[in-house]
C-alpha positions in Angstrom: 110.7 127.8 118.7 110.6 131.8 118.6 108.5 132.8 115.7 108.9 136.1 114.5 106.0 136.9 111.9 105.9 140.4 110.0 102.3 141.2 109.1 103.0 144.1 107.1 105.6 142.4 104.8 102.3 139.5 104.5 99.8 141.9 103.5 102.1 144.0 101.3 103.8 141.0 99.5 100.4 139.8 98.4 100.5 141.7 95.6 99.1 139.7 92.8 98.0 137.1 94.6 95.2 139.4 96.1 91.8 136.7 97.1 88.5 137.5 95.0 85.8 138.7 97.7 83.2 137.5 95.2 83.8 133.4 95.8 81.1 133.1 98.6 81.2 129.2 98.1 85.3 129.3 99.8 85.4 128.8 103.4 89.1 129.0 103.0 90.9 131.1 100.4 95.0 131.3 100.5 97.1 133.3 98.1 100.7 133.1 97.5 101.4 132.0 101.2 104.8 132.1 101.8 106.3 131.7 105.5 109.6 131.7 106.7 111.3 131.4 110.4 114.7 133.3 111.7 117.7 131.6 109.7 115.2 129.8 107.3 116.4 131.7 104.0 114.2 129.4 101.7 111.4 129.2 103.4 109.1 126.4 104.7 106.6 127.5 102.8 106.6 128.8 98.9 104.1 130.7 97.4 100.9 128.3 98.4 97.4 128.9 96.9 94.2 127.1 98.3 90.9 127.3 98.1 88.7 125.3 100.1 84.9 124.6 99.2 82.1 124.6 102.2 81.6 121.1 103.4 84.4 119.9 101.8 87.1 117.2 103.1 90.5 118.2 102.4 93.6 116.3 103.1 97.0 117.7 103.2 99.5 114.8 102.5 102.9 114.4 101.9 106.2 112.9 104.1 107.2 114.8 107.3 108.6 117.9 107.7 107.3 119.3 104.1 105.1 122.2 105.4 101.7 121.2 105.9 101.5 121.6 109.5 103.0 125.1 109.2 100.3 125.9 106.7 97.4 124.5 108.6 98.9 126.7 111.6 98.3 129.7 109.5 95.1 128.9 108.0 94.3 128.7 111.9 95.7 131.5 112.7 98.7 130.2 115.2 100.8 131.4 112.5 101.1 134.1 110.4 102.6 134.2 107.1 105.4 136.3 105.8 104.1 137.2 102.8 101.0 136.2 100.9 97.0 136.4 102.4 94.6 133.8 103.6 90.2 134.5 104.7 89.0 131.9 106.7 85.3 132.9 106.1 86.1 136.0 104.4 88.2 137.5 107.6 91.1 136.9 108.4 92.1 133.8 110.3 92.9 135.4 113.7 89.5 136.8 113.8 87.8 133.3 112.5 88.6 131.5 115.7 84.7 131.2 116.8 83.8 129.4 113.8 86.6 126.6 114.0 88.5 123.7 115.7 91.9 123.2 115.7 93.9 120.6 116.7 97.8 120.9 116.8 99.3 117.3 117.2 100.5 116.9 120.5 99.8 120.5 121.9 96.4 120.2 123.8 96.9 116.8 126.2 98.0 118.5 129.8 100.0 115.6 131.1 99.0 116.5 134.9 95.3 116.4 134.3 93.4 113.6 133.7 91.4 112.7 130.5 88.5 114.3 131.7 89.7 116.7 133.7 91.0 118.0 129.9 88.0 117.4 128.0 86.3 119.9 130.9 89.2 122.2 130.5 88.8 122.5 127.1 84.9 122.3 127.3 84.9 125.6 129.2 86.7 127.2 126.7 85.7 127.4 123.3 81.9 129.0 122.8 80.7 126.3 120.7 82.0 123.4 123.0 79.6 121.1 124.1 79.4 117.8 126.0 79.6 115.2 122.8 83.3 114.3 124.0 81.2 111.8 126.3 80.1 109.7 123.2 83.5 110.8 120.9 85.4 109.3 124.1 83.3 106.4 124.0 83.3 105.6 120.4 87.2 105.6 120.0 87.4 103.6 123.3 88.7 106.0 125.7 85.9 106.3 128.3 87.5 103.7 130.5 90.8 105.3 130.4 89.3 109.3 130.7 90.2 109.2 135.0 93.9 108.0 134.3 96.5 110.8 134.5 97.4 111.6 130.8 100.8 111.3 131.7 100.3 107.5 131.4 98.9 107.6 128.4 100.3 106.2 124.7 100.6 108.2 121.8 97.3 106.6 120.4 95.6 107.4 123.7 96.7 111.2 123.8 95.2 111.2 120.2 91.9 109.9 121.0 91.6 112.6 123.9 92.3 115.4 121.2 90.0 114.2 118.8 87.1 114.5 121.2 88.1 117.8 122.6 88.1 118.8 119.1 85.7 116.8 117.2 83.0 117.8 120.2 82.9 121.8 119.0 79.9 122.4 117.3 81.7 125.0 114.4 81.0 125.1 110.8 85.0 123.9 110.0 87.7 121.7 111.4 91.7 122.2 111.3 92.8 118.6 112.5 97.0 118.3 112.3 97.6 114.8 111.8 95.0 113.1 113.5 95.1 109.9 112.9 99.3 109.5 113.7 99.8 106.3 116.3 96.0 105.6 116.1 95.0 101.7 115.2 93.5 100.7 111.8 90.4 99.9 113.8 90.3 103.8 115.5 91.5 105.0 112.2 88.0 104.3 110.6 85.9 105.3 113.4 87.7 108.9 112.9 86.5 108.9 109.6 83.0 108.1 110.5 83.1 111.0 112.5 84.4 112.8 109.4 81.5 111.3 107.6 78.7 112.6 110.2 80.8 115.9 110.5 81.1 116.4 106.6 76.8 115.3 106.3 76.1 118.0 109.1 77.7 120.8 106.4 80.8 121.0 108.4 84.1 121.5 106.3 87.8 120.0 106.8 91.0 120.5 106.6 93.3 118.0 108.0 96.7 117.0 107.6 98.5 113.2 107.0 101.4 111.4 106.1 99.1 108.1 106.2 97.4 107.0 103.2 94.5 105.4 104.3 93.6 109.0 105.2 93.5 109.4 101.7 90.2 107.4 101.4 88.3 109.8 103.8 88.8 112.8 101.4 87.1 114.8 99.2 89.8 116.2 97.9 93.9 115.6 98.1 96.4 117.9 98.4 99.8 116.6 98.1 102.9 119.2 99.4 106.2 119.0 99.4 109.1 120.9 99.9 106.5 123.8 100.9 104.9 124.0 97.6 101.7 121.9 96.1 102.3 119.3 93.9 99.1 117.5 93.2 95.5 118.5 94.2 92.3 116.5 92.9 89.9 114.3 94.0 91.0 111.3 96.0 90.0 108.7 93.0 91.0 111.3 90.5 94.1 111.1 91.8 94.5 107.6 91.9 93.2 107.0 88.5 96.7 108.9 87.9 98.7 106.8 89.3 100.7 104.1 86.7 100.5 100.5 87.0 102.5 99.1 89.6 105.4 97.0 88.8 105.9 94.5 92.1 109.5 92.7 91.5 109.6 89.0 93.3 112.8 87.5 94.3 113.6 86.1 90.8 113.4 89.4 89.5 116.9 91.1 88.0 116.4 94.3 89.4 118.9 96.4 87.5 116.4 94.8 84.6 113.6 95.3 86.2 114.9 99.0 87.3 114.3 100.3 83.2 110.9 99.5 83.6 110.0 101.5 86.4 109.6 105.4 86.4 112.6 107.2 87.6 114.1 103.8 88.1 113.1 104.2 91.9 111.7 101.3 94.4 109.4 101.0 97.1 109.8 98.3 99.9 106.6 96.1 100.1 105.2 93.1 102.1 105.0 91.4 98.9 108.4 92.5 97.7 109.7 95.9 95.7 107.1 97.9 94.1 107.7 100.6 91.6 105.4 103.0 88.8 105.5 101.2 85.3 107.7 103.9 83.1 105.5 106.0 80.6 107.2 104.4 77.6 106.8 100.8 78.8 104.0 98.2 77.9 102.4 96.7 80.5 102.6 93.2 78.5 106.0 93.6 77.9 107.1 94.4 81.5 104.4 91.6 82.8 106.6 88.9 80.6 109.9 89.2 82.4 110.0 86.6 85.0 109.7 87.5 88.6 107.7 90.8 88.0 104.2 91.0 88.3 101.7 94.3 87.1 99.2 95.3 89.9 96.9 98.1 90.3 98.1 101.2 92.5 96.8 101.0 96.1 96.3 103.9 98.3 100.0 103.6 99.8 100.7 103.6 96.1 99.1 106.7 95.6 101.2 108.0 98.3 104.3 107.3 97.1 103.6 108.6 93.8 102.9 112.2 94.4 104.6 112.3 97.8 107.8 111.3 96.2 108.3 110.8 92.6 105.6 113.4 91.4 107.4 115.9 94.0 110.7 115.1 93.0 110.0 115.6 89.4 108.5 119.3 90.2 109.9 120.3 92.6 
């Protein structure tokens, strides 16, 4: 794709949205971030403002395709926006690149090296590399596979390999674009121990998902969609948001059960449908039709809500 990016529309379309150089405690400060591509007229991105704390965990959620890697590529710098103004650490983010990590999905792997041969690559070039991919490779069960060609690698493998060129920068904040897409649940939460060690070393990040188990690893969610924020809290802030679930059994009349349930939408299940008890409905009431049962939200729950029904209704 041929970006074409107009910095002086960016920095004189900021306008009111210009950042507050007192706020020393914001590692990452974004105001009125709009982007757009060649024959986009809306926009991929509408008027974003972030701020993000030091040491703070920060997911970016939300379905596919709503804008949150094109906004992690500007706070990185990859990108720039057309209108709008983001400080990474009070500069802007193309001259922040010595104090971060960033890791684009599927854009560091070199197919023709091997695993190691890449984690050297990339070792040599970032200042603040240093040689803890050993140990990252070994913890997410790589190290056996680092001499294969990553040509022959699964999507989970290719993963693993840019986590540990990433995750073995020593920098004060991490950009991580979907890191834990076609990983294991197993791998899943040994990424978010790193996170953990990462976030108890002072480090801060910024990371973007479309899985909710992610969710659990955060600080702080920030749902997008249709390039615009919908929800932003902390993760069990958010969750305490969320209404009772209203899971629908075989038995169930859906087109009954369908009044109960906010915006009258469903959500396939293992356990059968699952929908968001309507605002005007009592639990006990709902809970006495047969085949319906009232459950508290889980984390794909969560998802659903703000990634789809809370965007929909603001969006």
């Amino acid at each position: 794709m041929n970006v074409t990016d107009d910095r002086t529309t960016a920095a004189t379309d900021a306008g009111d949205h210009e950042i507050d150089r007192t706020d020393s405690e914001a590692v990452i400060e974004a105001r009125g971030v709009t982007k757009r591509f060649d024959g986009d007229g809306g926009g991929v991105l509408s008027g974003i403002d972030l701020d993000v704390r030091n040491g703070e965990t920060t997911v970016l959620m939300g379905p596919n395709g709503v804008g949150k890697t094109v906004l992690l590529a500007c706070l990185a710098g990859g990108l720039h926006p057309s209108a709008g103004e983001i400080r990474v650490f009070g500069k802007q983010p193309s001259f922040a690149g010595a104090q971060l990590s960033f890791m684009l999905q599927n854009a560091l792997a070199i197919p023709e090296l091997s695993g190691r041969e890449n984690l050297e690559y990339y070792a040599d070039l970032h200042p603040a590399a240093t040689g803890e991919w050993r140990a990252i490779a070994e913890r997410l069960d790589l190290a056996d596979d680092l001499d294969r060609k990553v040509r022959d690698y699964s999507s989970g493998m290719v993963r693993k390999l840019e986590l540990a060129a990433t995750l073995s920068v020593d920098v004060p904040l991490y950009l991580l674009d979907e890191p834990t897409a076609a990983l294991d649940l197993t791998t899943v939460d040994r990424f978010h121990a790193l996170l953990e060690e990462r976030a108890d070393d002072g480090a801060t990040v910024v990371m973007t998902s479309h899985t909710p188990r992610d969710a659990r690893a955060a600080d702080r969610v920030v749902f997008v969609a249709d390039g615009r924020i919908v929800a932003d809290d902390g993760s069990e802030a958010l969750l305490d948001g969320v209404p009772p679930i209203v899971r629908t059994t075989a038995r169930a009349d859906i087109e009954k059960v369908r009044e109960l349930v906010r915006t009258g939408r469903f959500f396939e299940g293992d356990a059968g449908r699952r929908g968001f008890l309507g605002p005007d409905v009592e639990a006990e009431r709902a809970a006495a039709d047969d085949g319906i049962h009232i459950e508290e939200p889980s984390w794909t729950d969560l998802f659903n809500y703000y990634a789809h029904v809370v965007s929909d209704e603001r969006t």
